[in-house]
C-alpha positions, 0 to 999 in steps of 0.5 A: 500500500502507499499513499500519496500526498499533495496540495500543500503549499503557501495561502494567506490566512482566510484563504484556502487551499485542497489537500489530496491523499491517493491510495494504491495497492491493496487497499481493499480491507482497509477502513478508514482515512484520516489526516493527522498534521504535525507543527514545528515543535509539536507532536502529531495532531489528529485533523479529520477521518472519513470511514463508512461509518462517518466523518470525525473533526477535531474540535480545532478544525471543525467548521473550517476544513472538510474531508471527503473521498472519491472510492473510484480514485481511492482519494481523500481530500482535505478542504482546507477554509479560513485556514488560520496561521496555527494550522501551519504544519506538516499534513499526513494522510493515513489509513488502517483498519479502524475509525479511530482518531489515534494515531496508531490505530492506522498502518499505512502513512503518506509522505506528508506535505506542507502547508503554510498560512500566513497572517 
């Protein structure tokens, strides 16, 4: 299995920007794809994962950022709107076999992309 990040990039705060997750290989007993992110400094953070079970949102994205996929292309996206300078970090998709909002709870990582807000 691999995932393939991309969309990250610089946008001005209030702005907003489309990040795009492609799953390849054997993908087919997995249930659930999430983004996590990590700051400068921080550790990983938990964004949003979309399952057939529904969709989860931290509470510090919730209202601002929206994931949604595309079973044909195996492709999850994250929507990104009025994105703040906080939300400047390192993105990473993610999937694994549970809907979980905990890190480990997923097997396969994607490369990870920048995003940059500025104020």
């Amino acid at each position: 299995v691999q995932l393939q990040a991309s969309g990250g990039g610089l946008v001005r705060a209030g702005g907003s920007l489309r990040l795009s997750c492609a799953a390849s290989g054997r993908i087919g007993s997995y249930y659930s794809m999430a983004w996590f992110r990590q700051a400068p400094g921080k550790e990983h953070e938990f964004v949003a994962a979309l399952s057939i079970s529904g969709i989860l949102y931290s509470d510090s994205v919730r209202g601002r950022f929206t994931i949604s996929g595309d079973n044909a292309k195996n492709t999850v996206y994250l929507q990104m709107n009025s994105p703040k300078p906080e939300d400047t970090a390192v993105y990473f998709c993610a999937l694994g076999a549970a809907f979980s909002t905990v890190r480990a709870s997923y097997d396969y990582w994607g490369q990870g992309t920048l995003v940059t807000v500025s104020s």
